[in-house]
Every structure is written in structure tokens, then in C-alpha cells.
LOMI-85862 format. One line per 8 residues: number of its first residue (from 1); their letters; for each residue x, y, z of N, C-alpha, C, O. Coordinates in steps of 0.2 Angstrom, whole numbers, plus 5000, padded with zeros to 4 digits. Each point is the difference from the previous one (the first is absolute). Example, Ala and Ser with C-alpha at 12.3 -4.5 7.8 and 13.67 -1.06 7.14 Angstrom:
residues 2
1	as	5066:4972:5039:4996:5006:5000:5004:5006:5000:5005:4999:5003  4993:5006:4993:5004:5006:5001:4996:5005:5003:5003:5006:5001;
This chain:
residues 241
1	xxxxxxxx	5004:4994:5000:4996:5006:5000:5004:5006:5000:5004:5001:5005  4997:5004:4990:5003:5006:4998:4996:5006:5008:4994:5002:5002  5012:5001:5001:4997:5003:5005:4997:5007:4997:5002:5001:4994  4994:5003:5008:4996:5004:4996:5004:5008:5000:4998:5005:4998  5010:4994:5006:5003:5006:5000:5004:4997:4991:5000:4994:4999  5002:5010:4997:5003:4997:4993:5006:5008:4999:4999:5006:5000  5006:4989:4999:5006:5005:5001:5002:5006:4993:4999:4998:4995  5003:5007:5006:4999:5008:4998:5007:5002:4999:5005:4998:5003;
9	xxxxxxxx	4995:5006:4990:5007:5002:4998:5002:5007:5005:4996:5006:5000  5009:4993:5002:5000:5008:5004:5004:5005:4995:4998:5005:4998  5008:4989:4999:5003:5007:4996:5003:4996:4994:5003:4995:5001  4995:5009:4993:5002:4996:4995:5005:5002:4995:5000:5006:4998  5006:4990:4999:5007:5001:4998:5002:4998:4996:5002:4994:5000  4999:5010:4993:5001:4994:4994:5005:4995:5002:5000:4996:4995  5004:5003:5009:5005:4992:5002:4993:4996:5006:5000:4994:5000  4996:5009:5005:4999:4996:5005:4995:5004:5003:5000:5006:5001;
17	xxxxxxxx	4993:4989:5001:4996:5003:5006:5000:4999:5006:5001:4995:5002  4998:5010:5002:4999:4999:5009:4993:4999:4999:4997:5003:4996  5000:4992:5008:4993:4997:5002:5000:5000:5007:5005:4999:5004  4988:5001:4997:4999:4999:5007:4997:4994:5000:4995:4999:4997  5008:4997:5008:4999:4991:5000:4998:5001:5008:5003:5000:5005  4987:4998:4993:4998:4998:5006:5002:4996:5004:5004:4997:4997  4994:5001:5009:4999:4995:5006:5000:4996:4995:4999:5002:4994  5004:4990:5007:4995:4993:4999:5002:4998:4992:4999:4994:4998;
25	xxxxxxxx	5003:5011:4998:5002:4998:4993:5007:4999:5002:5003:5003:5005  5001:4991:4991:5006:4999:4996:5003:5005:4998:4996:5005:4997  5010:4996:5002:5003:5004:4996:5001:4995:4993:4999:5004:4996  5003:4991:5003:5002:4996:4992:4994:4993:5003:4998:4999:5006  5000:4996:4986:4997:4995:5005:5006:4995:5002:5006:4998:4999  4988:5000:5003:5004:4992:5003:4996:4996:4999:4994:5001:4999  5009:4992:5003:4997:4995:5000:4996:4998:5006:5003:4999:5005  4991:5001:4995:4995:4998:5007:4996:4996:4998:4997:5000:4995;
33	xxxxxxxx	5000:4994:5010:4994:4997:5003:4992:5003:4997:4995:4997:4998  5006:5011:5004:4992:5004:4998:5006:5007:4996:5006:5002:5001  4988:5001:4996:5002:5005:4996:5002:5007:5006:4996:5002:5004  5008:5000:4995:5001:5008:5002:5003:5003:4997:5005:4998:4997  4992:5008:5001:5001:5006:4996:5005:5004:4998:5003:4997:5005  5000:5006:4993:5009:5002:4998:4999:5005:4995:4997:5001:4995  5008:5005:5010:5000:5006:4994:5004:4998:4995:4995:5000:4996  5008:4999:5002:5006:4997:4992:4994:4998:4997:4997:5004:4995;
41	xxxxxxxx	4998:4989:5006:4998:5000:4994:4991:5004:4998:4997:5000:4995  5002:5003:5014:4994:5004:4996:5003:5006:4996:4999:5001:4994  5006:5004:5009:5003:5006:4996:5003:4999:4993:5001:5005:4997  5001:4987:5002:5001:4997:4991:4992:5000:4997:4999:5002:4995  4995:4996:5010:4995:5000:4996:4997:5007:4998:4998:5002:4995  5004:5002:5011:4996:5007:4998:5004:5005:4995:4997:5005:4997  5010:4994:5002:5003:5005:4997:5004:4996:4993:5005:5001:4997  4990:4991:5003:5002:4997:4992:5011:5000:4999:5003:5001:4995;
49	xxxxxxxx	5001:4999:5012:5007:5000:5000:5002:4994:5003:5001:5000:5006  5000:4996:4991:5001:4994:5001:5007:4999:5004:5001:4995:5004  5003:5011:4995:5008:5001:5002:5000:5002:5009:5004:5001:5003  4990:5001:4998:5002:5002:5006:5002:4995:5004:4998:4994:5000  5008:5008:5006:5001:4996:5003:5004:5005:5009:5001:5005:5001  4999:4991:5003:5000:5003:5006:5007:4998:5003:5002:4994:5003  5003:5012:4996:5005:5002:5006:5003:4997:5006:5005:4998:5002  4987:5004:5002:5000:4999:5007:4992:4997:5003:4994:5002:4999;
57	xxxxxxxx	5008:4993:5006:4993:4998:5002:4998:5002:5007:5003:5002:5006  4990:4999:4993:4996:5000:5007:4997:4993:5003:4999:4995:4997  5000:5006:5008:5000:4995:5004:4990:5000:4999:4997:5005:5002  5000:4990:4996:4992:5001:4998:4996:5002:5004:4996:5004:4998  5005:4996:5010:4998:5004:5005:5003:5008:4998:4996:5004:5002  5007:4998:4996:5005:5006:4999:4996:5004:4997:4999:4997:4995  4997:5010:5005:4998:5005:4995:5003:5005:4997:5002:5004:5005  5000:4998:4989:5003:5007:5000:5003:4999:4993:4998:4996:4996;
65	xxxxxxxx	5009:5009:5003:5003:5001:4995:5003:4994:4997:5003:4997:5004  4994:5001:4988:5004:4993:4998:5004:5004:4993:4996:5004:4997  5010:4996:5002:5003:5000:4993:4998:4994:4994:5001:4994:5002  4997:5008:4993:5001:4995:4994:5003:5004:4994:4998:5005:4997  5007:4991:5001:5003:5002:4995:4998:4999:4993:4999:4995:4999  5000:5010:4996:4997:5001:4994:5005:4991:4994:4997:4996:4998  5008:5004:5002:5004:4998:4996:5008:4996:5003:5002:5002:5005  4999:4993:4992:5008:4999:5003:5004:5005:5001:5001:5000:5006;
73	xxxxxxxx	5002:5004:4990:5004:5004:5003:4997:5006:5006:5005:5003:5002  4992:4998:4999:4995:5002:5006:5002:4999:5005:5001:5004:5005  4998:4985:4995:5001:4997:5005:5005:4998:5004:5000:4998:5006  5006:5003:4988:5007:4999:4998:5002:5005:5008:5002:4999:5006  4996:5006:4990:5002:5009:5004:4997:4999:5007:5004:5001:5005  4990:4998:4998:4997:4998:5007:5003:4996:5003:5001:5000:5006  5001:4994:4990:5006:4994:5002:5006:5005:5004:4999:5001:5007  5005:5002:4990:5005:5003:5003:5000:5004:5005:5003:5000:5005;
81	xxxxxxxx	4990:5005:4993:4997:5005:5007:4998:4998:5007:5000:5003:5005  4998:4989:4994:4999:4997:5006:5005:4997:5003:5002:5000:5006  5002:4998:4990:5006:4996:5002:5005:5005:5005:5003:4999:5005  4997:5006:4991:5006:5007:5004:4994:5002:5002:4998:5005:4997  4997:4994:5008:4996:5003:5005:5000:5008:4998:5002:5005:5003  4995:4995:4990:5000:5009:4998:4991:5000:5001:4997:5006:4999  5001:4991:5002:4991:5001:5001:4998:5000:5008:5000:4997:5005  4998:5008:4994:4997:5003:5011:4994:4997:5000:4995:5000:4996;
89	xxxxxxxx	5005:4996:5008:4992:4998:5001:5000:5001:5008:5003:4999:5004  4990:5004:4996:4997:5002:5004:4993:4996:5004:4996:5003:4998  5003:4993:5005:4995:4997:5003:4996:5003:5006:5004:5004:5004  4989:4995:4997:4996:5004:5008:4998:4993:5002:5000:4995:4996  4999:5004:5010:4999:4994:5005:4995:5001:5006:5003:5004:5005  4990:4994:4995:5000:5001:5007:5001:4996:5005:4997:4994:5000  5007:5007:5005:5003:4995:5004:4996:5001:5007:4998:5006:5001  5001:4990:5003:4998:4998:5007:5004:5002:5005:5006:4998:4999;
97	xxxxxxxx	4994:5006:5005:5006:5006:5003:5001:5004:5000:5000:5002:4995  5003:5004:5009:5002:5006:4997:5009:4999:5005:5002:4999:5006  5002:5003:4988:5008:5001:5003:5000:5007:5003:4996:5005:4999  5011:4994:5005:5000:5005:5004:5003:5006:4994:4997:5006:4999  5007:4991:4998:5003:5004:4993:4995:5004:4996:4994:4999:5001  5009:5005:4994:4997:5002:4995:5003:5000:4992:4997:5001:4995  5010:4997:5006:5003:4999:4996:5006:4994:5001:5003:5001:5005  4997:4994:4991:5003:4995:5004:5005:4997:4992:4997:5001:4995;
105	xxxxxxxx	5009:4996:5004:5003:4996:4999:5002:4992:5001:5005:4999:5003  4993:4997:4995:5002:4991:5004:5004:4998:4992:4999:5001:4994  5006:4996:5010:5006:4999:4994:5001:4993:5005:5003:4999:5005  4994:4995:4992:4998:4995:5003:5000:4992:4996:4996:5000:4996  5006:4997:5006:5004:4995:4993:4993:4995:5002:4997:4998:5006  5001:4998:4986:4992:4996:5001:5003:4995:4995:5004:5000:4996  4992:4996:5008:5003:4991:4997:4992:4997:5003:4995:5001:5003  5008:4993:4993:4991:4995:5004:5001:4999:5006:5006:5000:5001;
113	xxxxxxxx	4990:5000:5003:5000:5000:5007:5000:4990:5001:5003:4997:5004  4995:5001:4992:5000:4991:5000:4994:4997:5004:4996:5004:5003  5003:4991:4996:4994:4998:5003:5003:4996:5006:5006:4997:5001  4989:5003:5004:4999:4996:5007:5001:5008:5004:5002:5005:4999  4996:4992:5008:4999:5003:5005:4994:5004:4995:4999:4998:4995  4999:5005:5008:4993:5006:5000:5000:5001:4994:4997:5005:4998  5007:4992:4997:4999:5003:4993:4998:4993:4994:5003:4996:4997  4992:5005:5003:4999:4993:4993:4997:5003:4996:4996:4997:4997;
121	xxxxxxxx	5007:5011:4999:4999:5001:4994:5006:5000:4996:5004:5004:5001  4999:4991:4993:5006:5001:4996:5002:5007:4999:5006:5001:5003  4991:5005:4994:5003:5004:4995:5000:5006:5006:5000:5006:4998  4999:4992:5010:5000:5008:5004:5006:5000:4997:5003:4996:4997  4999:5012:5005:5007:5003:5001:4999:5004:5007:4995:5001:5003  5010:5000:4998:5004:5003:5005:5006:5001:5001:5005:4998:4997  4996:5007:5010:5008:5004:4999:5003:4993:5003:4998:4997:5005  5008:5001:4991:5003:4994:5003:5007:5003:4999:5001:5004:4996;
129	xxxxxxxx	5004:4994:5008:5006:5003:5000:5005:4997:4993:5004:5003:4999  4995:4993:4998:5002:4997:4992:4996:5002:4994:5002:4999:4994  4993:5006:5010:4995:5000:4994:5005:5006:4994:5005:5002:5000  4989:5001:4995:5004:5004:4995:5000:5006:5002:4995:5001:5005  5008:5003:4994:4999:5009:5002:4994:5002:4997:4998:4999:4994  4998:5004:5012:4993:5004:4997:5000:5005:5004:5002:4999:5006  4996:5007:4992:5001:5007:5003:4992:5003:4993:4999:5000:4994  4996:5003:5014:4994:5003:4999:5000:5006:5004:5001:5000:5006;
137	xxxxxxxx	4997:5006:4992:4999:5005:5004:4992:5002:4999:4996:5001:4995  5003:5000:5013:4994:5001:4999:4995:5006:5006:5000:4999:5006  4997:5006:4989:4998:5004:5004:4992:5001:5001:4996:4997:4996  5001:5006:5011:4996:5001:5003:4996:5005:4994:5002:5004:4996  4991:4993:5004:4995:5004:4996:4999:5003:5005:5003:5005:5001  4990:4991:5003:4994:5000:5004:5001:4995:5006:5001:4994:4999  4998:5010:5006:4997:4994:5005:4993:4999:5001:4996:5005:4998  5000:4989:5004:4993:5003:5001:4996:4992:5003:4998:4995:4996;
145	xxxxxxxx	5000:5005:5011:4998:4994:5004:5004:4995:5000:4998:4994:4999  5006:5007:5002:5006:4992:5002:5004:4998:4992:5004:4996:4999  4991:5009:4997:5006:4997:4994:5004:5004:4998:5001:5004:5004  5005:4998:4989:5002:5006:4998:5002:4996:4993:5003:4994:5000  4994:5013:4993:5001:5000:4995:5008:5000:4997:5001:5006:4999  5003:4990:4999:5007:5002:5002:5000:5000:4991:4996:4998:4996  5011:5005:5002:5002:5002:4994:5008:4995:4998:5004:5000:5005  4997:4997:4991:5006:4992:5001:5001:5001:4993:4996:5000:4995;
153	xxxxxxxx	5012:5003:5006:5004:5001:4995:5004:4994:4999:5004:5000:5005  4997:4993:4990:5003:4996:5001:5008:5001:4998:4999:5005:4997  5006:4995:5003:5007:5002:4996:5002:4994:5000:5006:4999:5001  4991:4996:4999:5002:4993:4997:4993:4997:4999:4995:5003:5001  5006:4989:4995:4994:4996:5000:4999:4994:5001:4998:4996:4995  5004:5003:5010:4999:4993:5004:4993:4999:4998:4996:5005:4998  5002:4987:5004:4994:4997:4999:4997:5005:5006:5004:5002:5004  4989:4999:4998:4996:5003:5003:5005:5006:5005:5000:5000:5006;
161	xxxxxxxx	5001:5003:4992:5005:5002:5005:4996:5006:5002:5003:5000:5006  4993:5003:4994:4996:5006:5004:4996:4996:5004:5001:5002:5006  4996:4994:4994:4997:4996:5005:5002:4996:5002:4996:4996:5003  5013:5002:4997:5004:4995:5004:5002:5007:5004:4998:5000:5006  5004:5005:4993:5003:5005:5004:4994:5002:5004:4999:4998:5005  4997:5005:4993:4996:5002:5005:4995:4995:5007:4997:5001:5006  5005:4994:4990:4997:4993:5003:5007:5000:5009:4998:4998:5005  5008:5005:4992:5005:4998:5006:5000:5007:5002:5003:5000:5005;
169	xxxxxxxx	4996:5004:4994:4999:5007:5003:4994:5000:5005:5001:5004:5005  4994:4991:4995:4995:5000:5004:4993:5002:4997:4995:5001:5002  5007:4999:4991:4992:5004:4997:4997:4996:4996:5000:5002:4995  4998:4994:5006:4995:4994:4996:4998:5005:4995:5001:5005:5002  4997:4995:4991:4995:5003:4995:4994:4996:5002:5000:4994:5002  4996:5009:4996:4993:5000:5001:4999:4994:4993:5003:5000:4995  4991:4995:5008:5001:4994:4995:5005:4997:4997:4998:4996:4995  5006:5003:5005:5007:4998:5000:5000:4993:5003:5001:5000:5006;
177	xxxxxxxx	4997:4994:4989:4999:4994:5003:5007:4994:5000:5000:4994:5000  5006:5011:5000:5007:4996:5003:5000:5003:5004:5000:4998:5006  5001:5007:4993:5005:5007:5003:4996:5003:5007:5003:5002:5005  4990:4997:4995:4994:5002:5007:5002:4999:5005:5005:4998:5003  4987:5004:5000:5002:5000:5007:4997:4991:5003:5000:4997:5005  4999:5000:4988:4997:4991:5004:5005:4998:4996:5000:5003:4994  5005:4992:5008:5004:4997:4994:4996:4993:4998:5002:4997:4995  4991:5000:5008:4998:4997:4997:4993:5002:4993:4996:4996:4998;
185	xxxxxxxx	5005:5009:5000:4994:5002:4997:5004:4997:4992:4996:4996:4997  5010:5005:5001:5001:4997:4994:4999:4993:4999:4999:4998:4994  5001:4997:5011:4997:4994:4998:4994:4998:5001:4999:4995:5002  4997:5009:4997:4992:5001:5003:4997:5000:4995:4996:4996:4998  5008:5011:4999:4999:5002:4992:5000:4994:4995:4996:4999:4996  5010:4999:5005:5003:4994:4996:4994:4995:4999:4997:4998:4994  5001:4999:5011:4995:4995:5002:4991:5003:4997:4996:4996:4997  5002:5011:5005:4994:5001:4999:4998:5004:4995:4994:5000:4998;
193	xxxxxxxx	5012:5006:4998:5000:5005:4998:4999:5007:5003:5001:4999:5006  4998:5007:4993:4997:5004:5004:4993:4999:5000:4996:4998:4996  5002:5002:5010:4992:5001:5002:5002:5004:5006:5006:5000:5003  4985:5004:4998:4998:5006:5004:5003:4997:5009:4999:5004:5004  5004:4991:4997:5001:5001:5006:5010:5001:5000:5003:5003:5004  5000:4995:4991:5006:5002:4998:5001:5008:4999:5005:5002:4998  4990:5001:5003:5000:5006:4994:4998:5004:5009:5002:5005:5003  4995:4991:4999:4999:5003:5008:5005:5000:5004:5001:5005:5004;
201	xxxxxxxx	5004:4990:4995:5006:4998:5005:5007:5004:4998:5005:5001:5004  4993:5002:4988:5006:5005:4996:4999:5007:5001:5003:5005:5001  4990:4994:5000:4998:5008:4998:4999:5002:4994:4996:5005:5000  5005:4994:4996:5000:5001:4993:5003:4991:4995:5004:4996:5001  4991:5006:4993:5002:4992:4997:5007:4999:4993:5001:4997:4995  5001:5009:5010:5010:4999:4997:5001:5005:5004:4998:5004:5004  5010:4995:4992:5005:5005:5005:5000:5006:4998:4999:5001:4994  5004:5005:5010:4997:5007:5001:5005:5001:4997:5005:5002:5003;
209	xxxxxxxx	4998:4997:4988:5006:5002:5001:4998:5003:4992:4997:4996:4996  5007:5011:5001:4998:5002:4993:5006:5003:4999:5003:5003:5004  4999:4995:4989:5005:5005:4996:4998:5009:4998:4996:5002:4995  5007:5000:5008:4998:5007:4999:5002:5005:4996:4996:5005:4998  5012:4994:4998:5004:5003:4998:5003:4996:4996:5000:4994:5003  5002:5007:4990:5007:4999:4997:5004:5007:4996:4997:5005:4998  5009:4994:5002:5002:5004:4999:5009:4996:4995:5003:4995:5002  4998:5011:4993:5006:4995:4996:5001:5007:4996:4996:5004:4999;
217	xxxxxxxx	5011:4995:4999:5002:5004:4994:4998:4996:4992:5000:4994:5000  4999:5009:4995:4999:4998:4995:5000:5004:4995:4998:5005:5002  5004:4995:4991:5004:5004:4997:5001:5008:5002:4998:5005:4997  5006:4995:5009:5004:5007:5001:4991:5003:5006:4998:5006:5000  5001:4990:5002:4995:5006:5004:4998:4992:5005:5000:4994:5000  4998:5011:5004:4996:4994:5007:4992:4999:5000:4996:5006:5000  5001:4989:4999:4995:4997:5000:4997:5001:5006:5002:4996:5005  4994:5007:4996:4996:4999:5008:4993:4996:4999:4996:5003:4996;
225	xxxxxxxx	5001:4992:5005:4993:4997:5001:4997:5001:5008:5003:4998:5005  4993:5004:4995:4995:4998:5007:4993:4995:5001:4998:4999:4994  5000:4998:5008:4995:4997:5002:4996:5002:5005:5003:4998:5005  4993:5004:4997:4996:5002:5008:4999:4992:5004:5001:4995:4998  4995:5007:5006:5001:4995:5007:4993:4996:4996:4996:5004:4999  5003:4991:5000:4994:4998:4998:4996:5000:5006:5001:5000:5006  4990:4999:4989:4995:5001:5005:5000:4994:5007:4999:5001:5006  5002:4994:4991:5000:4995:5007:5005:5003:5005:4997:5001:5005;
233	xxxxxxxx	5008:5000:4995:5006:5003:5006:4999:5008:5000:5003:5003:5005  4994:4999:4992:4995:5007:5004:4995:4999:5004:4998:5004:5004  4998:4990:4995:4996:5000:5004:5002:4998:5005:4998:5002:5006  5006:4992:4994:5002:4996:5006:5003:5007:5004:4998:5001:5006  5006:5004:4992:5005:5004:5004:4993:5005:5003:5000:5000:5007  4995:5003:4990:4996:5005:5001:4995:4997:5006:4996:5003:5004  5004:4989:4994:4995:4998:5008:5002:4998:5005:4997:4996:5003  5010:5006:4998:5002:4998:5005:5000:5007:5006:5001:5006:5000;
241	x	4997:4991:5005:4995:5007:5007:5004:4997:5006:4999:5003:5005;
């Protein structure tokens, strides 16, 4: 079942578009069990470009700024831009907690955390003292009722790394079913899918986390894209009393 948000061009490039990639869709497809929906191949059906192809991935829970590339040599050149971390990406999170901070730093190395003791999910991550270098800065929006709107500058891209570091900072994201405040909610998911009482136990029926920003040089000039806060995570942030 196609969900009824269907993702939108923000800014359009003769090499490449920024899209805004709801909640719940794929960035490319994959192979699955039941169908789920994928910006690559609806944004090939809506603009007849067969070549489009994606950069950088979002995590299907993830909403916000997605890159796709008009053509190979496009892709070629994003290839290198990601590679030399020349692309600012910018994410909003809402997290359960409010830090004492308002401007913070964690320069904090993530590896799998492994399974046994309290953890029986394969693919957690965590600050592990072997793990690889990851450094996030991240600044205070809003506080408001025991949560706060936080701002997560990645300068690396470890596997889940905003919600491994936040996760050891103390700030659960909201719906965040590794990373949360129940570590059993992701095998629950697993077993039943989301249902209204998973969505009761998260607060939300995904994680509170959106792409807000991209940002790159390209021919001689700097690209800025924005995305606003989608309406599910304004609502969730605006009824919180």
C-alpha cells in the first residue's frame, strides 16, 4: 500500500534533483516479502528519466532532503562529493530529554555493539572503543515538556549514527525502535508490524528524525536545499504540554 504522503521536487538541476522523501518510502527498491514504495522508481515514473539514480540513502523511517542524479556523469561527480565529505547535511530529531547543553560536540567512535547481554538486536551500533571515528555536532532548537528539538550536523557517516550518538548522550529519539527508550520494541515490530499499541509505546509510528538541509558546491557556486519539519513531527512537537 503506497502511503498517501508521495514525494515532491524541491529544487530542480539540469545534472540532479533534491526531493523530499517521506516517512516510510525507500530511497531505491529492493527486494521484499510485500511491496513498499521507493522514490527512484516513482520520480523515474513521474519525470519519464530512467537515469535517475541516488547518491545518498535515507533510512525509510528518515524524511527529508534526498539527491538524485540526472545522468552518470552527475553521479560520477556526487560519488566524489560524498566521498571528500563536501556535502553538509543537516538533520532535526526529536529526542526524549532535554541536555544541559545547548551546543554540543561528541567525537565518539561506533561499531556493533554485538549481541548477548541486553542486546539481541544484530545491526545496533554503539560507542565502542574499536569502533570507527564518528563526530556529530549538535545544537539545541527548542525545549518543550521533557523533550527537545535538537539540530545533528553529521561530519562523518557511520551506520545510524545520530541515533547511536544521541542514543549514548541520553536522548532516546522519539519512535526510534533500536535506538528508544524500550529496547524491546524492535522485536515486537519484527513479529507484529506496527500496530496502534506499538505506536502508543513510541509515541509516534517512526522515528522523530528528518533531513533538513543539503548543502554542496557545484559548478563554482554552493547549492543550498531546505525541507521543513514535516506535518507528523510538528504535530507530535506542537502537542506536547
Amino acid at each position: 500500500m503506497t502511503p498517501p504522503e508521495r514525494p515532491h521536487i524541491v529544487l530542480e538541476h539540469p545534472d540532479f534533483y533534491v526531493v523530499h522523501k517521506p516517512a516510510r518510502w525507500l530511497t531505491h527498491p529492493v527486494r521484499s516479502a510485500f511491496p513498499v514504495p521507493d522514490v527512484v522508481s516513482f520520480m523515474q515514473q513521474e519525470t519519464g528519466e530512467e537515469g535517475l539514480s541516488p547518491p545518498h540513502r535515507l533510512d525509510r523511517e528518515t524524511s527529508g532532503a534526498q539527491v538524485l542524479s540526472r545522468d552518470t556523469d552527475a553521479a560520477r561527480r556526487f560519488f566524489t562529493l560524498f566521498k571528500t565529505h563536501l556535502v553538509g547535511k543537516t538533520y532535526q530529531a526529536i529526542v526524549h530529554g532535554q541536555p544541559t547543553w545547548d551546543d554540543f560536540v561528541l567525537d565518539a567512535p561506533l561499531g556493533e555493539l554485538g549481541l548477548g547481554g541486553a542486546n539481541r538486536i544484530l545491526i545496533r551500533q554503539a560507542v565502542v572503543p574499536d569502533g570507527r571515528p564518528a563526530v556529530t555536532h549538535f545544537r539545541v532548537l527548542s525545549r518543550r515538556a521533557g523533550h527537545t528539538l535538537i539540530e545533528a550536523y553529521p561530519r562523518s557517516g557511520r551506520l545510524h549514527q545520530i541515533r547511536a550518538h544521541l542514543a549514548h548522550l541520553g536522548l532516546p529519539m522519539v519512535g526510534d525502535k533500536i535506538y528508544g527508550r524500550d529496547p524491546a520494541v524492535f522485536l515486537d515490530f519484527m513479529q507484529t508490524g506496527q500496530t496502534p499499541e506499538l505506536t502508543a509505546r513510541l509515541g509516534l509510528d517512526r522515528q522523530a528524525l528528518h533531513a533538513s538541509r543539503l548543502a554542496f558546491p557545484w559548478d563554482g557556486a554552493q547549492v543550498v536545499a531546505e525541507v521543513e519539519l514535516p506535518e507528523d513531527l510538528r504535530a507530535y512537537w506542537e502537542g506536547l504540554a
